[in-house]
DRENPA-3360 file (N, C-alpha, C; in nm, 2 decimals, always signed):
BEGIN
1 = XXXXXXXX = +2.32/+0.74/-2.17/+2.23/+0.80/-2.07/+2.09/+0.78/-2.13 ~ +2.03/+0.75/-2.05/+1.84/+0.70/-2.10/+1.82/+0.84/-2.13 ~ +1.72/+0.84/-2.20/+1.64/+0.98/-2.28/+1.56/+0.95/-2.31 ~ +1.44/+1.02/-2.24/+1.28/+1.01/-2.25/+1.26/+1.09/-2.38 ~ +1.15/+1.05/-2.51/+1.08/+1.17/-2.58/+0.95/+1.13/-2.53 ~ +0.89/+1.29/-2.57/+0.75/+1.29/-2.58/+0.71/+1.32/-2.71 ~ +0.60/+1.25/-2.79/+0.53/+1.28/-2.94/+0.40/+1.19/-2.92 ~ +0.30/+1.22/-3.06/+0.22/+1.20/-3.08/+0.20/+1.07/-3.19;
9 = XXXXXXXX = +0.14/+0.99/-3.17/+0.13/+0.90/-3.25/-0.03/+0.85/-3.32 ~ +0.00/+0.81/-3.43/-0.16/+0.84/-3.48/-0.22/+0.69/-3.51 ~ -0.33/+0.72/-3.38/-0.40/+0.54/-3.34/-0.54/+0.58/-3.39 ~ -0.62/+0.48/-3.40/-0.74/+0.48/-3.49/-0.81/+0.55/-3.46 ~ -0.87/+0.62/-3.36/-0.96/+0.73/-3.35/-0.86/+0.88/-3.33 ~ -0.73/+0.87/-3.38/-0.71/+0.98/-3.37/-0.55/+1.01/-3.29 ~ -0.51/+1.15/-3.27/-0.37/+1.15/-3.22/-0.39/+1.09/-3.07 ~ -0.30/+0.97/-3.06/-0.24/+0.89/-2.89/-0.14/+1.00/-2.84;
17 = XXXXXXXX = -0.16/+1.05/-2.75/-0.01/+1.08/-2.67/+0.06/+1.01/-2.59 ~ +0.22/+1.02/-2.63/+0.26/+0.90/-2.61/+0.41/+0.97/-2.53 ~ +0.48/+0.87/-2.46/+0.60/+0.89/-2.39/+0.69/+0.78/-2.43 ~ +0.79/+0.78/-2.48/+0.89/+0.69/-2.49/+1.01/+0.68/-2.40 ~ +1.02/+0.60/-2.33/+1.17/+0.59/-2.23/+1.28/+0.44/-2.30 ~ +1.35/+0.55/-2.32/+1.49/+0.45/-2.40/+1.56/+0.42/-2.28 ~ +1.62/+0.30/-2.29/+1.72/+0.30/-2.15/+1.83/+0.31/-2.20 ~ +1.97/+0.32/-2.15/+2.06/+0.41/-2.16/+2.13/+0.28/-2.24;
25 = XXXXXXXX = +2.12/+0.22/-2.29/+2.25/+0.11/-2.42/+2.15/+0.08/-2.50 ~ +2.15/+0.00/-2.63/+2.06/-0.05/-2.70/+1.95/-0.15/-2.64 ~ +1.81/-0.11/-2.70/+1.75/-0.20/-2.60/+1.77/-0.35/-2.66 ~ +1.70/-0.41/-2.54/+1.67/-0.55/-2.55/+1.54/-0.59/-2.64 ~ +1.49/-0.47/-2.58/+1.34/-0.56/-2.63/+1.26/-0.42/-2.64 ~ +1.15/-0.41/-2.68/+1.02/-0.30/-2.71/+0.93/-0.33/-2.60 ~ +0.87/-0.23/-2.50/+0.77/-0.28/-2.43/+0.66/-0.18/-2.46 ~ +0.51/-0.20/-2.44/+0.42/-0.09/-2.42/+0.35/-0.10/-2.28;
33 = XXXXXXXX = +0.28/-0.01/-2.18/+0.21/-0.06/-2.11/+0.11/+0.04/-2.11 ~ -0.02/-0.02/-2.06/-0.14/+0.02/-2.10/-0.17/+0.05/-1.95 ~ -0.28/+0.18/-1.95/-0.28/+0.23/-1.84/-0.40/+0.20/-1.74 ~ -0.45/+0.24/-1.59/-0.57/+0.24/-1.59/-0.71/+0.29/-1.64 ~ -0.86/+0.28/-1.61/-0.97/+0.28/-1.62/-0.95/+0.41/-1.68 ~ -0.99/+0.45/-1.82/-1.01/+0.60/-1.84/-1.11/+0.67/-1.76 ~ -1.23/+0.64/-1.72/-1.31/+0.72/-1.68/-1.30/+0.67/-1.49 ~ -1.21/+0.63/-1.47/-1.14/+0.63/-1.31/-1.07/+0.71/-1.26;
41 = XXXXXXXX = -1.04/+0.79/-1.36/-0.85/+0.84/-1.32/-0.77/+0.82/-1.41 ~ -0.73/+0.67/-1.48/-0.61/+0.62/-1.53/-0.58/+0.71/-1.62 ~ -0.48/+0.75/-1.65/-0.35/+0.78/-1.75/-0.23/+0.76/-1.75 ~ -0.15/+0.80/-1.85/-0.01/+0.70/-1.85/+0.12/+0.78/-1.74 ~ +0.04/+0.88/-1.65/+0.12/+0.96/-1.54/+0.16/+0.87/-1.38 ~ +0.03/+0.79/-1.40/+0.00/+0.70/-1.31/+0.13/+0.67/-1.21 ~ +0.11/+0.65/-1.07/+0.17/+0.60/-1.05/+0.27/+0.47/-1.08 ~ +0.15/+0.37/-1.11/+0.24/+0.21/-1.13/+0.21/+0.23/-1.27;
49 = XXXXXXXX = +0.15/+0.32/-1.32/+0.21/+0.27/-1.47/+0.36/+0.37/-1.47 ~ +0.40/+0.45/-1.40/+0.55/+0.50/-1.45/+0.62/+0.41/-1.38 ~ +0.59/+0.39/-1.24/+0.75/+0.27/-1.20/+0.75/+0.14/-1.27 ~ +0.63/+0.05/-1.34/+0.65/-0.05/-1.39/+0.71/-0.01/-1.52 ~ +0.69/+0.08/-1.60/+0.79/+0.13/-1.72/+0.94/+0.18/-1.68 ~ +0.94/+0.24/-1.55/+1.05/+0.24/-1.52/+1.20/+0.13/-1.48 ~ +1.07/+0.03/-1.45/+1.16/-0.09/-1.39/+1.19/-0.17/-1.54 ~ +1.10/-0.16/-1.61/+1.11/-0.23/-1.73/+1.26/-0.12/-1.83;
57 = XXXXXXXX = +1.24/+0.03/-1.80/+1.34/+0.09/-1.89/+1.49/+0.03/-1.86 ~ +1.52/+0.04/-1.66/+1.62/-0.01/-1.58/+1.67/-0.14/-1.63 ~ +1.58/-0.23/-1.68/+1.60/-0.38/-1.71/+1.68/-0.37/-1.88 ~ +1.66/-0.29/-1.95/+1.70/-0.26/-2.11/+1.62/-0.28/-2.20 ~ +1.47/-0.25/-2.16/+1.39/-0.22/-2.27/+1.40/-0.10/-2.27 ~ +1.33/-0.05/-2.42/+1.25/+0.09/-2.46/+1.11/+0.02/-2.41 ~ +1.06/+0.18/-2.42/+0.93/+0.16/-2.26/+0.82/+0.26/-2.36 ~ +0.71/+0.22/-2.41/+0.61/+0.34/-2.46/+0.51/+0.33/-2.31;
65 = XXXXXXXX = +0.51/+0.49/-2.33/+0.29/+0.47/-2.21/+0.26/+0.57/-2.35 ~ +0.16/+0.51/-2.31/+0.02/+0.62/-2.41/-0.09/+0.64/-2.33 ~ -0.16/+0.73/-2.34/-0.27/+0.77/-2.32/-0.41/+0.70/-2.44 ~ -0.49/+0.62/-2.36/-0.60/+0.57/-2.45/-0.66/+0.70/-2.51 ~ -0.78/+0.69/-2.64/-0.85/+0.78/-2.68/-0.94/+0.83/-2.51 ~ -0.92/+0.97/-2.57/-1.01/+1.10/-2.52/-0.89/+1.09/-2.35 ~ -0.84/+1.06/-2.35/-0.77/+1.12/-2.23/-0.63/+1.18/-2.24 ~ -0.64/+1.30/-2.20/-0.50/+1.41/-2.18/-0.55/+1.48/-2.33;
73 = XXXXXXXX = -0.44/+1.45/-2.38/-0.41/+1.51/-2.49/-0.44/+1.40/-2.63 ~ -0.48/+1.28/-2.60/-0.50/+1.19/-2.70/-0.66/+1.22/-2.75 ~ -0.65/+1.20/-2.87/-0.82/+1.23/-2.98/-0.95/+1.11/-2.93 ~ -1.06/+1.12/-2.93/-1.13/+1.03/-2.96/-1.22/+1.02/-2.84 ~ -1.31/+0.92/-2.79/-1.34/+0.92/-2.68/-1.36/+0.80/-2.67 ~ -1.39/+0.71/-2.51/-1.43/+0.62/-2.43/-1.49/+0.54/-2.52 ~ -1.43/+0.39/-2.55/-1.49/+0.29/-2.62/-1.47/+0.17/-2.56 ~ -1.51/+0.16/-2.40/-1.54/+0.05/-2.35/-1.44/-0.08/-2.35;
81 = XXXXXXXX = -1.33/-0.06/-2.38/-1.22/-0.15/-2.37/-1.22/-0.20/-2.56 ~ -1.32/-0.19/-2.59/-1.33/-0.21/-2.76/-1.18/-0.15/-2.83 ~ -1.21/-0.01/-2.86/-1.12/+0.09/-2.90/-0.97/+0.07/-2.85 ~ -0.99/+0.05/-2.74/-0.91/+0.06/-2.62/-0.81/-0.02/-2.66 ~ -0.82/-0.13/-2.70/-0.74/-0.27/-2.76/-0.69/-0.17/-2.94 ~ -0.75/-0.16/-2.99/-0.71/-0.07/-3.09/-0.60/+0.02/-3.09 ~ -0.63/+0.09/-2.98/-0.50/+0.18/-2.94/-0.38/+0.14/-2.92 ~ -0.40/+0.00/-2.81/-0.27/-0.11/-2.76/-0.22/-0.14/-2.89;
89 = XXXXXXXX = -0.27/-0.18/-3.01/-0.21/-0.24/-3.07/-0.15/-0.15/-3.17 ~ -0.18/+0.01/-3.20/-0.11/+0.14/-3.25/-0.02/+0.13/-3.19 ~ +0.01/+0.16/-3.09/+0.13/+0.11/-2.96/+0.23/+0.05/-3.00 ~ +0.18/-0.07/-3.00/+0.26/-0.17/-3.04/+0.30/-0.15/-3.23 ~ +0.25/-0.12/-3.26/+0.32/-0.10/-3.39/+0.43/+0.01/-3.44 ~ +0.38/+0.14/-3.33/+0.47/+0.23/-3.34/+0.61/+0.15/-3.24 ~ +0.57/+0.09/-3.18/+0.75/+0.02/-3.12/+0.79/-0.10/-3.22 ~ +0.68/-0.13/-3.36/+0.79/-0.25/-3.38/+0.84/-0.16/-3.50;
97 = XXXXXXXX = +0.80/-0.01/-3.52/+0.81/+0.02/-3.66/+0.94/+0.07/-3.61 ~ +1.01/+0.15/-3.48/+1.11/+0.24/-3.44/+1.20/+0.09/-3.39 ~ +1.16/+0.01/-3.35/+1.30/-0.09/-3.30/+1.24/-0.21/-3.34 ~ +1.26/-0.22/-3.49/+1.25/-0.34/-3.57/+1.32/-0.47/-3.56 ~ +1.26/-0.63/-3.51/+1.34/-0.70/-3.48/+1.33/-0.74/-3.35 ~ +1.37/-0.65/-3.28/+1.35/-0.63/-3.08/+1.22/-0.72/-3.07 ~ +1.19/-0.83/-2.97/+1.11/-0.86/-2.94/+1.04/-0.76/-2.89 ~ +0.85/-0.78/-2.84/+0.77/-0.72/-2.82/+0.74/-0.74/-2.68;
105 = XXXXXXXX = +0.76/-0.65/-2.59/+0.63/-0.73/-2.48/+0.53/-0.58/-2.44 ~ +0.39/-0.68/-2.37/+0.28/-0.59/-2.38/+0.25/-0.59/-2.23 ~ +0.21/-0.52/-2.14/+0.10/-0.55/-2.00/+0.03/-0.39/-1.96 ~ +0.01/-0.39/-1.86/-0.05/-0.28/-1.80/-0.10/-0.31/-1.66 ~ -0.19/-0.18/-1.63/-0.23/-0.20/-1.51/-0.37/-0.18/-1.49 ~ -0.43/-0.26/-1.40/-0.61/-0.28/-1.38/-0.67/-0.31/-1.52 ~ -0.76/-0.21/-1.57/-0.83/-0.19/-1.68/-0.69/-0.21/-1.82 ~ -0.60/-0.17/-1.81/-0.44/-0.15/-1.89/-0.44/-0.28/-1.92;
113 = XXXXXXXX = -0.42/-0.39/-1.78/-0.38/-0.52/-1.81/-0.50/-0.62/-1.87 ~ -0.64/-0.57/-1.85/-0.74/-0.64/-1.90/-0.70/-0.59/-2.06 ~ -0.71/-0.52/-2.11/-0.66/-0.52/-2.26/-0.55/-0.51/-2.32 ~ -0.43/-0.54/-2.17/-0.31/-0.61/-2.27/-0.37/-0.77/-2.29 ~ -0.40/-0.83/-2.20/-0.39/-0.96/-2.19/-0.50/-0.96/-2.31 ~ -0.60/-0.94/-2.35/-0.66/-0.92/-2.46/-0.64/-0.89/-2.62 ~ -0.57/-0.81/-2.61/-0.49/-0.80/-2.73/-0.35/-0.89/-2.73 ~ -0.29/-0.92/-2.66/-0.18/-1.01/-2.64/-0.20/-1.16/-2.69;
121 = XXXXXXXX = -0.35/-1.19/-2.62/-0.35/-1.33/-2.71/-0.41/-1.34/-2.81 ~ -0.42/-1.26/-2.91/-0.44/-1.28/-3.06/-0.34/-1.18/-3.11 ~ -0.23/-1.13/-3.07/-0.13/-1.09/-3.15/+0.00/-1.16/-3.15 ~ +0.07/-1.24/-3.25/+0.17/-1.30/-3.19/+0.28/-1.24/-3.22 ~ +0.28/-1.10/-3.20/+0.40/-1.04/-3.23/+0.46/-1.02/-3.08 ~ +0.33/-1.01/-2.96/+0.36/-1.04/-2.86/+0.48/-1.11/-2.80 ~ +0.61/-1.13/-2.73/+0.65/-1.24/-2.71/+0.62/-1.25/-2.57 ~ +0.59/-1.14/-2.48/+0.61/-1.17/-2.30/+0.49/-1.06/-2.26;
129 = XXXXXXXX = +0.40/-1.09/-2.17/+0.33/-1.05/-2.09/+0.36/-1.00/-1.98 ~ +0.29/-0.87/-1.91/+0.31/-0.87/-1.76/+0.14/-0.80/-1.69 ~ +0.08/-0.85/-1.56/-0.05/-0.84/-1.52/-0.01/-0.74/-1.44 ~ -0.04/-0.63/-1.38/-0.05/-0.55/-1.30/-0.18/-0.52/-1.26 ~ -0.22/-0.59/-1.08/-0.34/-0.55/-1.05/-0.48/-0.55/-1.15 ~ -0.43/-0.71/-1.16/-0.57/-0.82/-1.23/-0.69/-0.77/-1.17 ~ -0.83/-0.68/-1.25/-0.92/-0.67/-1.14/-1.06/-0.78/-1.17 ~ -1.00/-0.90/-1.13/-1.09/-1.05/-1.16/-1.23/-1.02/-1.09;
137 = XXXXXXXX = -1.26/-0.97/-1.00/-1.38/-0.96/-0.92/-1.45/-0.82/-0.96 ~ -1.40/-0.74/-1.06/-1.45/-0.63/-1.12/-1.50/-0.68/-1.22 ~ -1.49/-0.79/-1.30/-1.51/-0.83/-1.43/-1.62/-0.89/-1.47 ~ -1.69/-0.87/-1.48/-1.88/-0.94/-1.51/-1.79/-1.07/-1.57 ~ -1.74/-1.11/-1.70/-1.70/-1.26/-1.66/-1.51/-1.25/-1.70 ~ -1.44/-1.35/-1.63/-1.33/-1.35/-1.62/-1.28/-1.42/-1.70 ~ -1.22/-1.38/-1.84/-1.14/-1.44/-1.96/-1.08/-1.56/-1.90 ~ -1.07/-1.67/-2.01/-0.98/-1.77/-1.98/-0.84/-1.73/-1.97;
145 = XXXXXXXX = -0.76/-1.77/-1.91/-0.64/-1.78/-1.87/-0.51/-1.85/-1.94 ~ -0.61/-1.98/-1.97/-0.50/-2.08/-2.03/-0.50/-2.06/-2.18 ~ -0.40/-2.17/-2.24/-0.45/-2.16/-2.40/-0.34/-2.07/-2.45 ~ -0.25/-1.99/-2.37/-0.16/-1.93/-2.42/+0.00/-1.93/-2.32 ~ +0.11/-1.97/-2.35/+0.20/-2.07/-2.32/+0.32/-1.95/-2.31 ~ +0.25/-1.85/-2.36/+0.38/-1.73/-2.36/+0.39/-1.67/-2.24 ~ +0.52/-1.70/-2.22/+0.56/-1.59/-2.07/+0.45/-1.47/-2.00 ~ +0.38/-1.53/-1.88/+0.32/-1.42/-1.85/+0.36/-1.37/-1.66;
153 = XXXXXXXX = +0.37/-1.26/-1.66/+0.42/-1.20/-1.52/+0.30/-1.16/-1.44 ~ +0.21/-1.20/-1.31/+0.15/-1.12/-1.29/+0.17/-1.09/-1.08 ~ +0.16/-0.95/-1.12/+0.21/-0.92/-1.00/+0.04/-0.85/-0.87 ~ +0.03/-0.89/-0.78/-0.12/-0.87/-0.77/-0.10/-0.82/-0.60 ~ -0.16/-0.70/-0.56/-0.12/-0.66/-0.41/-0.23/-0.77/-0.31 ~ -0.22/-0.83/-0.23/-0.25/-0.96/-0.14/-0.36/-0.86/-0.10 ~ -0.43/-0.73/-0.08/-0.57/-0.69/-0.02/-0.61/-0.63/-0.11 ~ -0.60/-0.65/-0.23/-0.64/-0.57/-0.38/-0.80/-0.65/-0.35;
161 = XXXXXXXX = -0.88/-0.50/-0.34/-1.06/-0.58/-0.34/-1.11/-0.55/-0.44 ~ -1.03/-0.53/-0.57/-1.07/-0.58/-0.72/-1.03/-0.75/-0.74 ~ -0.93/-0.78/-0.64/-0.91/-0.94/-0.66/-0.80/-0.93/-0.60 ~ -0.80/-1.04/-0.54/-0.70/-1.03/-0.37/-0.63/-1.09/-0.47 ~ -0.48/-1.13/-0.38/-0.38/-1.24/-0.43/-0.43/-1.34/-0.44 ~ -0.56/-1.43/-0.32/-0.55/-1.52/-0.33/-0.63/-1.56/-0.43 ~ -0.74/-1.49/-0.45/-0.83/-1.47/-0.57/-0.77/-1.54/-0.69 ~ -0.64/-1.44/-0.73/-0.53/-1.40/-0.83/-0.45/-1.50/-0.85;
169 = XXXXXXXX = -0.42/-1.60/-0.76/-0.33/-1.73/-0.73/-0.43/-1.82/-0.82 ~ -0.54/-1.83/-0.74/-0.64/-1.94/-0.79/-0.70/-1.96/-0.95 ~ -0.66/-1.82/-0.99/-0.68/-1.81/-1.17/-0.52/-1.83/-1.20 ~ -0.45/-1.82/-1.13/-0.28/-1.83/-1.25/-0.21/-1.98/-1.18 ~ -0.26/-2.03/-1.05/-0.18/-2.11/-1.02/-0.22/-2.27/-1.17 ~ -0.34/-2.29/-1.15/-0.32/-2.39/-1.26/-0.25/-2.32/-1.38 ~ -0.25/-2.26/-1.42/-0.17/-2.23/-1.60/-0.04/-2.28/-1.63 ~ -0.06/-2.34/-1.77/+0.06/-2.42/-1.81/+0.23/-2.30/-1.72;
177 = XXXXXXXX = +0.32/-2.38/-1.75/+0.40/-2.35/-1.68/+0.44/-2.28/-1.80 ~ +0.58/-2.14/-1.73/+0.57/-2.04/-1.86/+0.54/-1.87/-1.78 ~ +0.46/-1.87/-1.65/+0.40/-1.77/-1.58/+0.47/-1.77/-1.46 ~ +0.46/-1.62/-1.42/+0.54/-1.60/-1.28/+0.41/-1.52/-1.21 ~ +0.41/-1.56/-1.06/+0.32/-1.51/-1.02/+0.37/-1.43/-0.89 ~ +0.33/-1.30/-0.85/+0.40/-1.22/-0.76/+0.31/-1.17/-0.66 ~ +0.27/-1.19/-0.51/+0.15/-1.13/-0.47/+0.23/-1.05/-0.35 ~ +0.21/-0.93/-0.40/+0.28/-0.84/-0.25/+0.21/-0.78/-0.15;
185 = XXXXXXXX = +0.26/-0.84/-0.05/+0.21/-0.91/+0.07/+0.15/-0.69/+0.14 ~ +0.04/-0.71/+0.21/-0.01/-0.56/+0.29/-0.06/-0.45/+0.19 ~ -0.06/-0.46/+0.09/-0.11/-0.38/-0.01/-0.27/-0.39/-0.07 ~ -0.27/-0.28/-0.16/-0.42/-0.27/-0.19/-0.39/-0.29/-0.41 ~ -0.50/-0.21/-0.43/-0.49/-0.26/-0.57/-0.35/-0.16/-0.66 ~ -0.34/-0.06/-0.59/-0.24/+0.07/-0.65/-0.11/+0.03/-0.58 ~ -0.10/-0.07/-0.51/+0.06/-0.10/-0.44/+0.03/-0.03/-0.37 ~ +0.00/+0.09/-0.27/+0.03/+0.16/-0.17/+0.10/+0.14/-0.06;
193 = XXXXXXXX = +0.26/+0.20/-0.06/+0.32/+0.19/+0.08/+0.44/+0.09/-0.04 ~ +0.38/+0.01/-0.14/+0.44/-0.12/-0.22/+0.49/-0.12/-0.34 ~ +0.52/+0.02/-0.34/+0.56/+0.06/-0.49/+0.69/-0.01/-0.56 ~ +0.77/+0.00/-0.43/+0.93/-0.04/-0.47/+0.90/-0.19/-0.51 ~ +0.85/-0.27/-0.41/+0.83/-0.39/-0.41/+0.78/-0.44/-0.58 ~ +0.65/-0.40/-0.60/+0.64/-0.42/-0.71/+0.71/-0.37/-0.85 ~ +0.76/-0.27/-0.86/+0.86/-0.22/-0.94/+1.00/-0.33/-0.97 ~ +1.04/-0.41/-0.82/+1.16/-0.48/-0.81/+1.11/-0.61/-0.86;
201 = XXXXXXXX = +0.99/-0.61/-0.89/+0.93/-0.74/-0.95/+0.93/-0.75/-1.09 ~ +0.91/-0.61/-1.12/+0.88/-0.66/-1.24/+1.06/-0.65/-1.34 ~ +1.12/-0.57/-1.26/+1.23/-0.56/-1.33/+1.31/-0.69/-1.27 ~ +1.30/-0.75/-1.18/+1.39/-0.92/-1.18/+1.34/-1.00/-1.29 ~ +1.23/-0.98/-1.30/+1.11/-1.07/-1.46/+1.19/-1.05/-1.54 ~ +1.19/-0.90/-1.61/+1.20/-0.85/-1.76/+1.39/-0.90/-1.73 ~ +1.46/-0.90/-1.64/+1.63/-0.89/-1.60/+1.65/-1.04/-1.67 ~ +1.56/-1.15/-1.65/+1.58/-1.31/-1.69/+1.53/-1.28/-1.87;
209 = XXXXXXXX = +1.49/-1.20/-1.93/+1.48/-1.18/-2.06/+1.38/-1.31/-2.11 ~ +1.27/-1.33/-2.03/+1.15/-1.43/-2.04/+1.13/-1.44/-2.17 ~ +1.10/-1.36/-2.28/+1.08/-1.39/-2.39/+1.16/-1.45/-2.48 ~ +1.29/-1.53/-2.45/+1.38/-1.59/-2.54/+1.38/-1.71/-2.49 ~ +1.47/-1.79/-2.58/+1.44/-1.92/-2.56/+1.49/-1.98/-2.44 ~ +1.59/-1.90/-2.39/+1.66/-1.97/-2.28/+1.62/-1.91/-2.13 ~ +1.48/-1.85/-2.15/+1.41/-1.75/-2.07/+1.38/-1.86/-1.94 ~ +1.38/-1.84/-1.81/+1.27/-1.88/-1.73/+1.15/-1.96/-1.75;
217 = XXXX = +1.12/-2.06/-1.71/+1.05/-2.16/-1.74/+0.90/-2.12/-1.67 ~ +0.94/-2.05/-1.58/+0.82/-1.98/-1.53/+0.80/-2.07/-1.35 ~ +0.74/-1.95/-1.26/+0.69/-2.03/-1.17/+0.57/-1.93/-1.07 ~ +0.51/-1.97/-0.99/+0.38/-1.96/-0.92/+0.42/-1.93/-0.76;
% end
């Protein structure tokens, strides 16, 4: 039977609060996902940040959300996506220190996924990525894409006016092969109305076990 804890975990400016969802057999793999914009709203209660951890716990990973510094109950305050990556990677350490071995994978959502994808490609403990509501047209300039060959998922709502799908297509369709691209069709940037949809996305992803060698070759 899956069993959620809640604790605290100690990331560089201070106590993260954090949620862990075990899925109900040994996992497969470690995931973290990073939340939206702190000074938007985002925390790790979020809507699509609980169903994309949920879809990910259903698939047989362990699932961390945390809370960046200064929000909820976590120490510290607003450091511009700087810190912010600092935290991701506390994250990530507290899952490889508790399921040693388990591959890693990292994403988030909006602001979440700008500094997973960030931290993801200079850590190579990383093995698999996933994008939730890329906001490319929010971004004074839009990171390169390419240059990194490891499994990435991104799932983008087709009227998201942080960056449409088609937007969203046009930065992932060239990238080496290796990437899955998901655009769900009538939706805005939060899924609305498109929760399931996207949730069923990400857990058919994580279901093919992308990070291994016999993973999914990727497609667009």
């Amino acid at each position: 039977m899956a069993v959620n804890e809640s604790f605290d975990l100690a990331g560089p400016a201070g106590r993260l609060e954090a949620i862990l969802m075990n899925p109900a057999t040994a996992p497969v793999a470690a995931a973290v996902v990073c939340h939206a914009h702190p000074l938007h709203g985002g925390m790790m209660h979020f809507k699509v940040v609980f169903r994309a951890a949920r879809a990910l716990q259903s698939a047989g990973l362990a699932v961390l959300r945390f809370n960046f510094r200064g929000v909820g109950r976590s120490e510290g305050t607003f450091n511009e996506g700087r810190g912010e990556q600092d935290d991701a990677r506390a994250a990530l350490d507290e899952m490889e220190r508790r399921f040693a071995g388990r591959p890693l994978v990292l994403g988030g959502f909006s602001f979440g996924a700008v500094v997973a994808l960030e931290v993801g490609r200079r850590d190579p403990r990383v093995r698999a990525l996933f994008v939730l509501g890329y906001p490319a047209a929010f971004l004074e300039e839009v990171p390169p894409l390419d240059g990194d060959d490891r499994p990435r998922l991104f799932v983008q709502g087709e009227n998201d006016p942080f960056g449409s799908g088609e937007a969203v297509r046009s930065l992932v369709e060239p990238l080496p092969r290796g990437h899955t691209l998901v655009v769900v069709p009538d939706t805005n940037h939060f899924f609305d109305g498109r929760l399931d949809e996207m949730q069923g996305a990400i857990c058919s992803w994580a279901e093919q076990r992308p990070w291994t060698s016999d993973g999914p070759e990727g497609k667009a």
